[in-house]
C-alpha positions as CSV (number, residue, x, y, z in Angstrom):
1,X,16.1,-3.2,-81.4
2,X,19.9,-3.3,-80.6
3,X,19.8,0.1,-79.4
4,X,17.2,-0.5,-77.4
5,X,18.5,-3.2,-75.7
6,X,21.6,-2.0,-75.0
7,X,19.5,1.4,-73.4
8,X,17.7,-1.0,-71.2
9,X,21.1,-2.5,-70.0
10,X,22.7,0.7,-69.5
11,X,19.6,1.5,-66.8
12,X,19.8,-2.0,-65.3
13,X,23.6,-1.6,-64.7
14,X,22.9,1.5,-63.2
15,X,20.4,0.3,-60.5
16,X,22.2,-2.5,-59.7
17,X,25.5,-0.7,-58.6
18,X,23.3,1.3,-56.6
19,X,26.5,3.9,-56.2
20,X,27.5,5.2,-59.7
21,X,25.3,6.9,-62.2
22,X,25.3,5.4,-65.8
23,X,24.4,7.3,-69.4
24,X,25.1,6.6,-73.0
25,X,25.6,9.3,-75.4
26,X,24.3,9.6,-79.0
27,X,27.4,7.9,-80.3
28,X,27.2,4.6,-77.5
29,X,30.1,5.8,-75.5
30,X,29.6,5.0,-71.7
31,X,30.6,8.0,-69.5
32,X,29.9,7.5,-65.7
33,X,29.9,9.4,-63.1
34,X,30.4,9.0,-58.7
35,X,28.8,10.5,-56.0
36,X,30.9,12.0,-53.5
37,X,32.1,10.3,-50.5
38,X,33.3,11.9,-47.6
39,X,36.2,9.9,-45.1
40,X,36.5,12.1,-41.8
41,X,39.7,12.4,-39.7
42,X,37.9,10.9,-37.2
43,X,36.9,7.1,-36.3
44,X,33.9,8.0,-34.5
45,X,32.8,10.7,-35.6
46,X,33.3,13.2,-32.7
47,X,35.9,15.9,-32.2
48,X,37.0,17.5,-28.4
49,X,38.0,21.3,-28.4
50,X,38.6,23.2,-25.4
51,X,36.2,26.0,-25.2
52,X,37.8,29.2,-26.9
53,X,40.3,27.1,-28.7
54,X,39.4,26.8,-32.7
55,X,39.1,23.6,-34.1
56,X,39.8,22.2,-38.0
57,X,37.9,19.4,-39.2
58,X,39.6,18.6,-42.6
59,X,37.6,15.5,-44.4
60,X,39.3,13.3,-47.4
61,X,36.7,12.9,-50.2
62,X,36.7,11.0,-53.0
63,X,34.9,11.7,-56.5
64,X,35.1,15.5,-56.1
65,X,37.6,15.7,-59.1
66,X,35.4,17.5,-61.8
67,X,34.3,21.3,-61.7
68,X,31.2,21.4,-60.9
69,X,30.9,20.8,-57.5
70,X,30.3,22.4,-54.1
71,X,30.5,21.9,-50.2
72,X,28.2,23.0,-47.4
73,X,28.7,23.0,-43.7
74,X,25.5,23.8,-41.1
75,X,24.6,23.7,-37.4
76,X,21.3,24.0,-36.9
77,X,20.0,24.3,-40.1
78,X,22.1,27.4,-40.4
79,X,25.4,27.3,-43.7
80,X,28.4,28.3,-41.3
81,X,31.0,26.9,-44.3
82,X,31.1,26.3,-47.8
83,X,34.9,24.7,-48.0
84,X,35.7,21.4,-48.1
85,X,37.4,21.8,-44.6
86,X,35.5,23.4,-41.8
87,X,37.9,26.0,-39.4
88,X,36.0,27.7,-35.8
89,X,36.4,29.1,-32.8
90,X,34.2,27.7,-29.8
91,X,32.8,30.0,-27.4
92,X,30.9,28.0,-25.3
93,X,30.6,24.5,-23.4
94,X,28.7,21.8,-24.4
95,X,27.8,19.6,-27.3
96,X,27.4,20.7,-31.1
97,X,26.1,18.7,-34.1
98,X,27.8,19.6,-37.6
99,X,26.5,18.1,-41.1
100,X,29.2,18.2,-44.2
101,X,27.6,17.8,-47.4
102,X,29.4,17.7,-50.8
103,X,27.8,17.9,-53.8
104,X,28.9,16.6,-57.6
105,X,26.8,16.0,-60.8
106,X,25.9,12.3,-59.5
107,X,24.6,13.5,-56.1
108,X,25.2,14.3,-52.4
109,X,27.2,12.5,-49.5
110,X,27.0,13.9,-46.1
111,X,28.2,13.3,-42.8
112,X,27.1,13.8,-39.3
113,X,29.9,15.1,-36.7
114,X,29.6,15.4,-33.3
115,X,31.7,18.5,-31.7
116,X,32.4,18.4,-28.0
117,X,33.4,21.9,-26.5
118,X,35.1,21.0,-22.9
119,X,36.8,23.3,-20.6
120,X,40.2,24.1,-21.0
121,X,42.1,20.7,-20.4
122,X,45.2,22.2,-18.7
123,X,47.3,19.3,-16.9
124,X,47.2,19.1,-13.2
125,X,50.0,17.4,-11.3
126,X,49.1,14.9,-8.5
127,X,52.3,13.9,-6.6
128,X,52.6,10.7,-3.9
129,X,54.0,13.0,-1.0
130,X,52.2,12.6,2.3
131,X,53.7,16.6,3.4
132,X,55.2,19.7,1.8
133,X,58.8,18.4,3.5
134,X,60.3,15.2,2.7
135,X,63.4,14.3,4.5
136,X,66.4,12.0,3.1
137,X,69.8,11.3,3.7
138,X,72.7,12.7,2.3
139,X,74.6,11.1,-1.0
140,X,70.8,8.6,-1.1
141,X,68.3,9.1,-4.1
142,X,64.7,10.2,-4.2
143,X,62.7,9.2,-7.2
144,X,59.7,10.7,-7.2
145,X,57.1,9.7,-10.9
146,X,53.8,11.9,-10.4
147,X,50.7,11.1,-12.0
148,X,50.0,14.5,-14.6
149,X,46.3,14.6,-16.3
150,X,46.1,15.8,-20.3
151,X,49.3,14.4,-21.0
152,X,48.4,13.9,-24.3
153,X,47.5,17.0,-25.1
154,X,49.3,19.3,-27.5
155,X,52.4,20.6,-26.6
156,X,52.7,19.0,-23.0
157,X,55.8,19.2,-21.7
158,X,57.3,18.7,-17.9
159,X,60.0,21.0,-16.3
160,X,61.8,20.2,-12.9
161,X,63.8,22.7,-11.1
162,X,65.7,23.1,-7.8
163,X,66.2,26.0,-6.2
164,X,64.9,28.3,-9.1
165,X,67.3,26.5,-11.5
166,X,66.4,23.6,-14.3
167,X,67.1,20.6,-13.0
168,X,64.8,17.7,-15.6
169,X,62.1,17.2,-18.2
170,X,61.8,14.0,-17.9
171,X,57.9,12.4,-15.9
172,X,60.2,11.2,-13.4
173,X,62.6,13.0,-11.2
174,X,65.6,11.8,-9.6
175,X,67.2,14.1,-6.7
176,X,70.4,13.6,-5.1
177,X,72.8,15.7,-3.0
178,X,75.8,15.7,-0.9
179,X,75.1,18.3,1.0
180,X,72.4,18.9,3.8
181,X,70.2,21.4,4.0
182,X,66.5,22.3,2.4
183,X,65.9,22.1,-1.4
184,X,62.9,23.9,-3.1
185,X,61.8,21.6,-5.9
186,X,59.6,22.2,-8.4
187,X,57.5,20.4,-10.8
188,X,55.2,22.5,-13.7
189,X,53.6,20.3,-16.2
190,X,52.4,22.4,-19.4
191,X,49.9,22.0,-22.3
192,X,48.7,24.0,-24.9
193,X,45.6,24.8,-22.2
194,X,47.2,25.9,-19.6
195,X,49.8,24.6,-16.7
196,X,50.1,23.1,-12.9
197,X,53.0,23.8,-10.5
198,X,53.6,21.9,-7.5
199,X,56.4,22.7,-5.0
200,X,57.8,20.9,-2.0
201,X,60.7,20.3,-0.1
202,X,63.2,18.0,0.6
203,X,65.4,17.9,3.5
204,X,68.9,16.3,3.3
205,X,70.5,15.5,6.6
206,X,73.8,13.1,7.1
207,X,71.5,10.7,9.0
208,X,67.5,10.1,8.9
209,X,65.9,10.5,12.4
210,X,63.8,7.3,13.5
211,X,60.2,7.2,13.1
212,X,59.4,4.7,15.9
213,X,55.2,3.7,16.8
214,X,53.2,1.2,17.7
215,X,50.1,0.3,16.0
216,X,46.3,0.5,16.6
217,X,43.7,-2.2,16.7
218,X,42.0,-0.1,13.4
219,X,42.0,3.0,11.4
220,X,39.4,4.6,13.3
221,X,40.8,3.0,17.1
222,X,43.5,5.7,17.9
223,X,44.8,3.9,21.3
224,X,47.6,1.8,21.4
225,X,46.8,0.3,24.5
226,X,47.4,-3.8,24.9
227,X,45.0,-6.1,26.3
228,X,45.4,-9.6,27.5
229,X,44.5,-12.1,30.5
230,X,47.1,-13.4,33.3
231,X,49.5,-15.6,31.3
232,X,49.1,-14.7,27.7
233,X,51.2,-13.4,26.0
234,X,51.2,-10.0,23.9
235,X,53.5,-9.6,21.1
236,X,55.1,-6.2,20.6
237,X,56.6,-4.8,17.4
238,X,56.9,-1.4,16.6
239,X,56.6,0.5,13.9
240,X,59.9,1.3,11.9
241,X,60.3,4.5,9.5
242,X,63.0,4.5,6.8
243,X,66.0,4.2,9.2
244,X,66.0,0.4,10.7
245,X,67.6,0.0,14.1
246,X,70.0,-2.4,15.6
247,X,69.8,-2.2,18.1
248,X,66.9,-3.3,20.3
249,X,66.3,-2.2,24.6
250,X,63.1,-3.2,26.0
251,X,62.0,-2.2,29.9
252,X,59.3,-3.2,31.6
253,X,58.0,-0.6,34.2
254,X,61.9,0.6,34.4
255,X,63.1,-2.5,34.5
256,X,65.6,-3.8,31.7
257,X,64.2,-7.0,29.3
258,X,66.7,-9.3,28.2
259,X,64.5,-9.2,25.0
260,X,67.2,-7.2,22.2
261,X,64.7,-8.2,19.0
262,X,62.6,-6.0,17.5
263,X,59.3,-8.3,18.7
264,X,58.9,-8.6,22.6
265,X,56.7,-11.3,23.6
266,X,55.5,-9.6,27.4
267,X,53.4,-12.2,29.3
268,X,52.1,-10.8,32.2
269,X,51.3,-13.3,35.3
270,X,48.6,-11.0,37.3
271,X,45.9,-8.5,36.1
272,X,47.7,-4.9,36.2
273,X,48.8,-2.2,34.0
274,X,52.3,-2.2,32.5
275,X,54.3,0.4,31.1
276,X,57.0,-0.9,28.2
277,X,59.2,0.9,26.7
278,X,61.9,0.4,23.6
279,X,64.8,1.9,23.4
280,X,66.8,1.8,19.9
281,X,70.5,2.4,19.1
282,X,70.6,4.2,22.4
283,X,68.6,6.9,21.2
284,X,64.7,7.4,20.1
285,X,61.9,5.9,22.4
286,X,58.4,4.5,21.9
287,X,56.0,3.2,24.7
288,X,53.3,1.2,25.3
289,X,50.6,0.5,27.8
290,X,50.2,-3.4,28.8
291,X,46.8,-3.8,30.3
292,X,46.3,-7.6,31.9
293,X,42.8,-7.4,32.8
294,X,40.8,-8.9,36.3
295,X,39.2,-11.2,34.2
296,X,39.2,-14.6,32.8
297,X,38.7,-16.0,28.8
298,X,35.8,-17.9,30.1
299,X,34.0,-14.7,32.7
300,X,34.2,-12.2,29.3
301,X,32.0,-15.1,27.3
302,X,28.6,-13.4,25.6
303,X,26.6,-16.6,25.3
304,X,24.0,-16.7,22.5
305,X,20.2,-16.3,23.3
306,X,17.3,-17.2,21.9
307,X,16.9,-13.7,20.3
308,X,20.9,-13.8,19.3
309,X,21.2,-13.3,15.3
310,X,23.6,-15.5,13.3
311,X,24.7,-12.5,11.3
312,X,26.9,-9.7,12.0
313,X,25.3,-7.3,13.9
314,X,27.7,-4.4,13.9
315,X,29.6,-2.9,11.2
316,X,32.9,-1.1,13.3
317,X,35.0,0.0,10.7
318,X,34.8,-0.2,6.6
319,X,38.2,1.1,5.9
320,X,38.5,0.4,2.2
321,X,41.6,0.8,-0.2
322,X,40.9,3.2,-3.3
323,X,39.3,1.0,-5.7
324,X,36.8,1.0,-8.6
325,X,33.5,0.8,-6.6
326,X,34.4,3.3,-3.7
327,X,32.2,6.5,-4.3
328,X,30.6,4.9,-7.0
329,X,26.5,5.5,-6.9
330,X,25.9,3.5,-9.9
331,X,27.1,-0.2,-9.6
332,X,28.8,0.4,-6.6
333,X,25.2,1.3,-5.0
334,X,26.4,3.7,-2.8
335,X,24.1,6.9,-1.8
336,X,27.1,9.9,-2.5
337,X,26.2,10.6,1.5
338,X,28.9,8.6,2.5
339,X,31.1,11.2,3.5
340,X,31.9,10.3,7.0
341,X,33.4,7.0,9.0
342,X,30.5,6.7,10.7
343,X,28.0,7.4,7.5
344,X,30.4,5.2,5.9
345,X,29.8,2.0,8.5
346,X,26.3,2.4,8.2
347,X,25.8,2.0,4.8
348,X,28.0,-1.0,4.5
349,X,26.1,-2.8,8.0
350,X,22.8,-2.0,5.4
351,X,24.2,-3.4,2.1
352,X,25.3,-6.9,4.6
353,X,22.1,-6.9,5.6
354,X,20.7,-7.5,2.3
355,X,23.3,-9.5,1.3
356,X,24.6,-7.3,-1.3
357,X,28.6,-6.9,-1.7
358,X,30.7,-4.5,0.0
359,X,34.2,-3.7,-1.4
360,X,37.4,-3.4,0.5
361,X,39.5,-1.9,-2.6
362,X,43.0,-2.8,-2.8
363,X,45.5,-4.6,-0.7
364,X,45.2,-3.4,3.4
365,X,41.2,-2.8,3.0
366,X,39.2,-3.9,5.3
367,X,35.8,-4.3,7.4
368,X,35.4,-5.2,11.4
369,X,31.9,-6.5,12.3
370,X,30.9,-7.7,15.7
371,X,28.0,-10.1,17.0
372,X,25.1,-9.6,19.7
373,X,27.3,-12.7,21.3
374,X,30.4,-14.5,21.4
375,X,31.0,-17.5,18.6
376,X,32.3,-20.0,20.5
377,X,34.4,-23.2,18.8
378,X,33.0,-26.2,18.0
379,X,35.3,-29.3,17.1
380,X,35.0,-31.1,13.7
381,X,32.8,-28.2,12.0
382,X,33.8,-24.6,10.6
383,X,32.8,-21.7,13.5
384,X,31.6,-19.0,11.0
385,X,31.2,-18.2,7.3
386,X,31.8,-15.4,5.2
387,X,29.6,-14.6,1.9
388,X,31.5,-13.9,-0.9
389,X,31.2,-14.1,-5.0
390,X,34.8,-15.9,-6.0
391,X,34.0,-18.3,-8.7
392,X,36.5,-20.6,-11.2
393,X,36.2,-20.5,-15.5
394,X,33.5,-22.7,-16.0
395,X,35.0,-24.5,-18.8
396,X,38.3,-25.4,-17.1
397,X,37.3,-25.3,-13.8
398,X,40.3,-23.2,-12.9
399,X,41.7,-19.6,-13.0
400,X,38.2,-17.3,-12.4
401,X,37.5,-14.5,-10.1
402,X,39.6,-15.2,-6.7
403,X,40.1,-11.8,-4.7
404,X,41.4,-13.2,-1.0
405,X,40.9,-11.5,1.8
406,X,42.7,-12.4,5.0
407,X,40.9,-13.2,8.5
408,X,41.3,-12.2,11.6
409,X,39.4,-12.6,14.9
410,X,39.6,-11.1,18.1
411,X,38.0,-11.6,22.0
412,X,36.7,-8.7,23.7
413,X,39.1,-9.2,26.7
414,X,38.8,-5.7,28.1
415,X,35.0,-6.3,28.1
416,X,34.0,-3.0,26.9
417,X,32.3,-4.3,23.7
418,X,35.0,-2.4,20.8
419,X,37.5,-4.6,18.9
420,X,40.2,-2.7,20.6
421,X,41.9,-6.0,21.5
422,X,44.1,-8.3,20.2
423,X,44.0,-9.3,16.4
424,X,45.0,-12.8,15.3
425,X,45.3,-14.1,12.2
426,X,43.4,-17.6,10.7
427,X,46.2,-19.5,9.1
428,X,45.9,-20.3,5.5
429,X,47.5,-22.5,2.8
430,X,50.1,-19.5,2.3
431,X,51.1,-19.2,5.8
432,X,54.8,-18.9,6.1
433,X,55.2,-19.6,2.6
434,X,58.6,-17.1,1.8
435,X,56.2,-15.2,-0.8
436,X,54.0,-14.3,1.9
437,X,54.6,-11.0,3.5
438,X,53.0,-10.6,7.3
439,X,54.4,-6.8,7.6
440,X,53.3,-5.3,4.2
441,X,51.7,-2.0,4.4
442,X,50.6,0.4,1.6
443,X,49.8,4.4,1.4
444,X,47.9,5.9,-0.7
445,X,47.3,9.6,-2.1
446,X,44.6,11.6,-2.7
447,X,44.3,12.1,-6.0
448,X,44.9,16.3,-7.4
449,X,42.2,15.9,-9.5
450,X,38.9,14.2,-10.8
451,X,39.5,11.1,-13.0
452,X,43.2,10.4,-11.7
453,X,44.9,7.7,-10.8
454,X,45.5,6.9,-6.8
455,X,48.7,6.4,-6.5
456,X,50.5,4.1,-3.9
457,X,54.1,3.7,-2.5
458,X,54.8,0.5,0.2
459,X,57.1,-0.5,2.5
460,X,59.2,-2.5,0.6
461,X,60.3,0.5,-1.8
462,X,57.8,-0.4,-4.8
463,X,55.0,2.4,-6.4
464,X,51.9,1.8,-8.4
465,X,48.5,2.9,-9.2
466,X,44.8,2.0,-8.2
467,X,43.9,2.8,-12.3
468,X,40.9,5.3,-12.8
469,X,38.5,3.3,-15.3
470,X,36.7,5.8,-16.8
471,X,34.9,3.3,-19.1
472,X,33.5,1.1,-16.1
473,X,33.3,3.3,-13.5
474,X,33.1,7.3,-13.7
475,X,33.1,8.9,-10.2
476,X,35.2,11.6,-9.7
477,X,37.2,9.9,-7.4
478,X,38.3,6.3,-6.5
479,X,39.7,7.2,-2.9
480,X,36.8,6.7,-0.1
481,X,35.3,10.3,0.3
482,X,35.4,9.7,4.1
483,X,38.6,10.0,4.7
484,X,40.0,13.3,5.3
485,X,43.7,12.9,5.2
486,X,45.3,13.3,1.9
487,X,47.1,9.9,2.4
488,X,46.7,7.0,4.9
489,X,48.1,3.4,5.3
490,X,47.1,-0.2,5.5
491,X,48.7,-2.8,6.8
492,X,48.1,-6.4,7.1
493,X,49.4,-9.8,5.6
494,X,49.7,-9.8,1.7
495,X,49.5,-12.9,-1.0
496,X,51.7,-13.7,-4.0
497,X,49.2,-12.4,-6.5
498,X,47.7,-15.2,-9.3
499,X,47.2,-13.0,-11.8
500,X,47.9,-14.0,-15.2
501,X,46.4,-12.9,-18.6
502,X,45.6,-15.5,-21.7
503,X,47.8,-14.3,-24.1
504,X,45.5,-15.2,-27.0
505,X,42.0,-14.4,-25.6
506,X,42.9,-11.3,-23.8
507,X,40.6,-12.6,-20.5
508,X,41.9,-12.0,-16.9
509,X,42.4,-14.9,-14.3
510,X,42.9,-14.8,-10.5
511,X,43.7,-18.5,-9.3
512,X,42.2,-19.8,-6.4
513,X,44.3,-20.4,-3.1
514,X,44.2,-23.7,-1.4
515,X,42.3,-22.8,1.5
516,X,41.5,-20.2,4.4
517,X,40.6,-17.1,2.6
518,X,37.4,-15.1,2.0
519,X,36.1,-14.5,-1.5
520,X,38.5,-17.8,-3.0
521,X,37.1,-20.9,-4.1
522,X,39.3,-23.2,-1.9
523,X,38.6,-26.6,-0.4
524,X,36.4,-24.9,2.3
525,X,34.3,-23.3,0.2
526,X,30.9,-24.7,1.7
527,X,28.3,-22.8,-0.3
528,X,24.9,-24.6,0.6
529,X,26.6,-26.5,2.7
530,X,25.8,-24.2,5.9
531,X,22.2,-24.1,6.7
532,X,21.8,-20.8,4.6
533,X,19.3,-20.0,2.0
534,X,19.8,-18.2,-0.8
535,X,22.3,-18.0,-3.6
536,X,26.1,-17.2,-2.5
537,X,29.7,-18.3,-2.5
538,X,30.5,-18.9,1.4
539,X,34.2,-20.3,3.1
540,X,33.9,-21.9,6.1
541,X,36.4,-20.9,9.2
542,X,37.7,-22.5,12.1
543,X,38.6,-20.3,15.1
544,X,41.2,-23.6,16.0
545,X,43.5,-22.0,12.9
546,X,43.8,-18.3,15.5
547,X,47.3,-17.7,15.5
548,X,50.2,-15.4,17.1
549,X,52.0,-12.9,15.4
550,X,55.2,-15.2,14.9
551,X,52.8,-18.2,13.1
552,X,52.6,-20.2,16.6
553,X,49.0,-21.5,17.5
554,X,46.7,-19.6,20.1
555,X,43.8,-21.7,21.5
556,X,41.3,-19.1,21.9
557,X,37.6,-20.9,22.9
558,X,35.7,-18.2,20.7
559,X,35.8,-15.3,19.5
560,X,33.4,-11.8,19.0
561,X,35.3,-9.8,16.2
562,X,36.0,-10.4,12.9
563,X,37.9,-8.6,10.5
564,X,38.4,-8.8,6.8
565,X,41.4,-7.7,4.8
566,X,42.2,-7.4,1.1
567,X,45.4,-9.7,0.3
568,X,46.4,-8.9,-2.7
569,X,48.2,-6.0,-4.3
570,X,47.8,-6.5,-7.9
571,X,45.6,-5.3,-10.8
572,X,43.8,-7.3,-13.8
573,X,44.4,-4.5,-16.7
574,X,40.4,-3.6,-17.9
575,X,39.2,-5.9,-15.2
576,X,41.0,-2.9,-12.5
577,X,42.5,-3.7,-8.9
578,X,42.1,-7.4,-7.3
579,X,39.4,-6.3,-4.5
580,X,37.9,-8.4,-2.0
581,X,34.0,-8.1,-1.7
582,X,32.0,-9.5,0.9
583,X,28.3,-10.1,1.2
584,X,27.8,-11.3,5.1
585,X,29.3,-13.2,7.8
586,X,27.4,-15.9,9.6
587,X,27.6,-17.7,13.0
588,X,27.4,-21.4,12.5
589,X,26.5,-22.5,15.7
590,X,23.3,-21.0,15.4
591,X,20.4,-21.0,12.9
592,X,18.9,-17.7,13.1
């Protein structure tokens, strides 16, 4: 009876541990025996090998000590391995399934591994160089980081030389010399798949020649023609390169200006074209054309009819900075087809019309839409609105998604129906705040590669990256596919970023400005507050807060361009860039 109770309770034992295998001998000594388990060198499960490349997948497995037991790997159905570590070659792309099993006296354990076989994942070097030449001045520094893909594969490793000769291994290169002439610098990156070269040039002359332009109305407008009526006046600053001038000589058709700043205000008094020219340190030149039209603000006035539309009606220019939704066909929603300005335009004056978002990127990206009429001003109300989808935390009622874009608006003055004119910007709460800059511009570069980085240099000597977020967002590329040059540049008015991080949950924040931004839940945000249907975030404008270039008010009486600008350059880790998005712009005067 004993006995047989203390058989039953060996069997009980063993079913309720489930695991371990339980027997009494003759003489009522417990032996016991575990099945295997098998611990891979992998978290999840799945292993990357370059195709041709042989791979080891080495397990760690427990209760395997005694001698009678056994391994077996298969594909397929098919024993390829009976080791306990598994060692091939892959000859082909694509995705193979492997089963371990190990086998003792107590049973079987097995595992399913996942083997991906990619091409060869040899680095490829992107570098933030707009030419093959890049020209500095003697004794200076050039610091050049690029952005190198597979880094983190086995035996990377970076090599610099100059002229043939080593000259680094670090990522980032400094060059320096005290003697002009042309340097051949070169950059090869090297894994154990393979290796990239780049190789450029850098000029060293004793003094940097001046880069001297004057800017466009938009990306896609090319002329730097100046338009204005008798009596107002038209604020001219060029374009400086690296080498800043002194000294500044202004004419006017010949004729010397008294003006020696770098900004001429030029008020023409009667309807004519004007030729005005800059002169700097008594050298380099720059001209522009002064139109003053034979026309008044009031004669150029596009009245609203009874057919007029509320909404944009004319997408110009979608100019957007690299960012995580550009090229993107999944939530993006763009076609792929996008592969032209104009292609580009029309897809984003479709997504406005449905209300859906359109991204300008990072910092300098923007949008120009037009009307079938002129928005005039109306005193005591906003003008227009602009659909957006900024929101604050709804538990504190702070922080949220903010992502401000700066306004501008512009009057048709040369009457030919482009926003070729003059821009002005709305003032906002941050207007001449010292953290504001109005002359920030950013260029970007075409990434080398598929999945990299865009990297970006600006005007005030800082670098950075639009980050690739391959977990979010996996289009090859996050710089818009229609634009062909290999680096271009934004300019505009850029924000004091509000980003901040909560140390202990991790979450992102962009703060809301006070007020006068797109896409920023300020004082005027008015949604449902405009006569609009339909869910949205909206900020109300006032064409009263135009302004000139040096933060003094213009009294336009309406306005029949608007233009949208990202203005912020920061990024929110996982969350990516800040981008602007918006959804539609809406005449207020009008209900249709």
């Amino acid at each position: 009876m004993a006995k047989s109770l203390f058989s039953f309770f060996c069997v009980a034992l063993a079913i309720l541990a489930g695991a371990a295998l339980y027997s009494c001998n003759k003489d009522d000594i417990i032996e016991s025996t575990l099945p295997p388990k098998i611990e891979l060198d992998s978290e999840n499960g799945i292993y990357t090998v370059a195709v041709g490349k042989s791979l080891t997948i080495a397990p760690v497995y427990k209760n395997m000590d005694g001698g009678n037991v056994s391994y077996k790997w298969s594909i397929d159905g098919q024993t390829v391995a009976t080791t306990p570590s598994f060692t091939s070659a892959w000859p082909n792309v694509g995705e193979y399934y492997v089963i371990v099993t190990a086998t003792n006296d107590a049973g079987s354990a097995s595992e399913e591994i996942l083997v991906k076989v990619t091409e060869p994942a040899a680095p490829v070097i992107s570098l933030p160089v707009s030419s093959a030449e890049i020209t500095i001045a003697a004794g200076t520094e050039y610091v050049i980081t690029p952005e190198i893909s597979n880094s983190d594969v086995e035996g990377f490793a970076v090599t610099w030389t100059v002229n043939g000769k080593e000259a680094g291994k670090e990522a980032t290169f400094k060059f320096s010399a005290e003697e002009t002439g042309t340097y051949a610098v070169s950059v090869t990156a090297t894994n154990a798949d393979g290796s990239d070269t780049r190789t450029f040039n850098i000029k060293v002359v004793d003094k940097l020649p001046y880069e001297l332009s004057f800017p466009t109305p938009g990306y896609l407008i090319k002329s730097t023609a100046r338009y204005t009526f008798a009596g107002r006046p038209v604020y001219l600053t060029p374009i400086i390169g690296s080498t800043v001038p002194t000294v500044f000589s202004w004419s006017v058709d010949g004729k010397a200006s008294e003006c020696s700043a770098r900004t001429f205000v030029f008020t023409p008094q009667e309807p004519g074209e004007y030729t005005v020219n800059l002169t700097v340190d008594g050298g380099a030149t720059a001209g522009v054309k002064v139109i003053c039209v034979d026309a008044t603000e009031s004669s150029r006035y596009r009245a609203p009819t009874a057919s007029s539309s509320a909404s944009a009606t004319t997408v110009f220019e979608w100019i957007p900075a690299p960012g995580q939704f550009i090229n993107d066909t999944g939530t993006g929603g763009m076609t792929g087809a996008e592969t032209t300005p104009q292609l580009a335009n029309a897809w984003a004056k479709k997504r406005l019309d449905g209300n859906s978002f359109v991204t300008l990127g990072g910092f300098g990206g923007h949008i120009i839409v037009g009307f079938d009429h002129s928005i005039s001003k109306k005193e005591g109300n906003y003008d227009f609105s602009i659909l957006a989808n900024a929101f604050l935390n709804a538990t504190t009622g702070t922080g949220g998604s903010n992502e401000p874009g700066i306004v501008y608006v512009m009057q048709d003055v040369n009457g030919n129906g482009l926003p070729d004119d003059e821009w002005y910007e709305l003032r906002g709460s941050e207007t001449g705040n010292a953290s504001t800059r109005q002359d920030y511009a950013v260029t970007y570069f075409r990434p080398a590669s598929a999945g990299m980085n865009v990297q970006w240099s600006d005007n005030y000597g800082a670098t950075g990256t639009i980050d690739y977020l391959g977990a979010f967002h996996r289009q090859d590329y996050y710089y818009p596919a229609w634009i062909d040059a290999d680096s271009y540049t934004l300019r505009g008015t850029c924000l004091a970023a509000r980003t901040s991080q909560d140390a202990s949950t991790g979450f992102w924040d962009n703060s809301a400005f006070a007020w006068g931004y797109a896409d920023n839940m300020g004082s005027d945000n008015i949604t449902g507050g405009d006569g609009t249907t339909g869910e949205g975030q909206r900020n109300g404008f006032l064409i009263e807060n135009a302004m000139f270039p040096d933060l003094n008010h213009i009294n336009l009486q309406y306005i029949d361009f608007i233009k949208v600008q990202t203005g912020i350059n920061s990024k929110a880790g996982w969350l990516g860039e800040v981008s602007t998005e918006v959804f539609g712009f809406r005449d207020l005067n009008i209900s249709k």
